[in-house]
C-alpha positions, 0 to 999 in steps of 0.5 A: 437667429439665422431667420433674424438676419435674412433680409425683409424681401428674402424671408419666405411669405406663407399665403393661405390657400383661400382667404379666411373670411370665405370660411364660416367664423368660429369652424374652419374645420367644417369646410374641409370635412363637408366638400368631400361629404356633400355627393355622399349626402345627396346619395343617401337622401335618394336612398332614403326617398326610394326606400319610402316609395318601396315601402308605401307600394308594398305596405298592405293596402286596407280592405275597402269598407264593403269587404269589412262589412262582409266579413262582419256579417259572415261572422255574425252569421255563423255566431248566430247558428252556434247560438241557441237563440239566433231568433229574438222574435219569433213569428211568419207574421210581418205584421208582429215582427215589423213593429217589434223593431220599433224603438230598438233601432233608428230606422224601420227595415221593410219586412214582407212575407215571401212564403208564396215563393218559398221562403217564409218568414221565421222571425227576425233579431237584432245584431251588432254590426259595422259600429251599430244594432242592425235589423236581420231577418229571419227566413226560410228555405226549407230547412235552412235559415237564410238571415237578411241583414238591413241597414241604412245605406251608406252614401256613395255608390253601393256595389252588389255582389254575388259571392260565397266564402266558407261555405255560405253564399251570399248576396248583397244590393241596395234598394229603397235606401236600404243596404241588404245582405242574405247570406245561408249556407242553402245552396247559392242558387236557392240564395240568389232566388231568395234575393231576387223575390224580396227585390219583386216585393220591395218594387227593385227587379234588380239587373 
């Protein structure tokens, strides 16, 4: 009652601090709360952007296609020792193993003698590798096989090698649109000699 009898310009005004049509309509709680909150938030972005880029320089970076098909090879390599036929066509004849590809495979892989340079042909097989039938040779160095893997060559640069990994050296360059791969556990010297005659016989010298 006492309110009732002040007078009009006496009774206490009450003024809000900011106007009301500067809030959202229907949430004049979210204002308050999300002032404070925004620095927070900003900090949290930035944490989570760092976290990513951490994460991308120390996520494994996948092995390049030659290293694969590296690996691929050697495992067919050995597969093939522990086989009991690691020879589908038997025969020094490059003349018999050469045609008996045909038919089994998209592509003709040169075949050449090398017994003058001491490294006759023993035969040859098919494998699977790199998603499809590839042509390997067989060859010999005295008692050791030595398989040539011959494939088309992929587009792009081809980067030779000269490399031995458990136990078997291999060698690996591309000649005649060919992509070639000898690997044996013979000595890597006797290996590198191997591929050296085939790229005489083939017309590459290589380096």
């Amino acid at each position: 009652m006492r309110w009732l009898r002040w007078p009009q310009w006496q009774r206490p005004q009450w003024q809000p601090s900011r106007p009301l049509q500067q809030w959202p309509r229907g949430t004049p709680w979210l204002r308050p709360a999300i002032g404070p909150a925004l620095p927070w938030a900003g900090g949290g972005l930035a944490g989570l952007a760092a976290s990513a880029l951490l994460f991308a320089l120390l996520a494994p970076v996948p092995a390049r296609h030659d290293e694969r098909l590296g690996q691929e090879i050697v495992a067919s390599h050995v597969r093939a020792l522990l086989s009991q036929h690691p020879v589908d066509v038997v025969s020094t004849d490059q003349h018999t193993v050469k045609p008996w590809f045909n038919g089994r495979l998209d592509y003709a892989p040169p075949v050449v003698d090398l017994a003058t340079r001491g490294f006759p042909l023993a035969g040859g097989r098919m494998d699977y590798v790199a998603h499809r039938r590839v042509a390997v040779l067989v060859y010999r160095d005295q008692r050791h096989p030595i398989d040539l893997y011959v494939l088309p060559a992929a587009e792009g640069a081809c980067t030779p090698a000269n490399r031995s990994a458990d136990g078997y050296a291999m060698v690996r360059w591309c000649a005649a649109g060919m992509d070639f791969w000898a690997i044996s556990d013979a000595e890597p010297a006797h290996v590198r000699a191997f591929a050296q005659a085939l790229r005489d016989a083939v017309g590459d010298p290589g380096e």
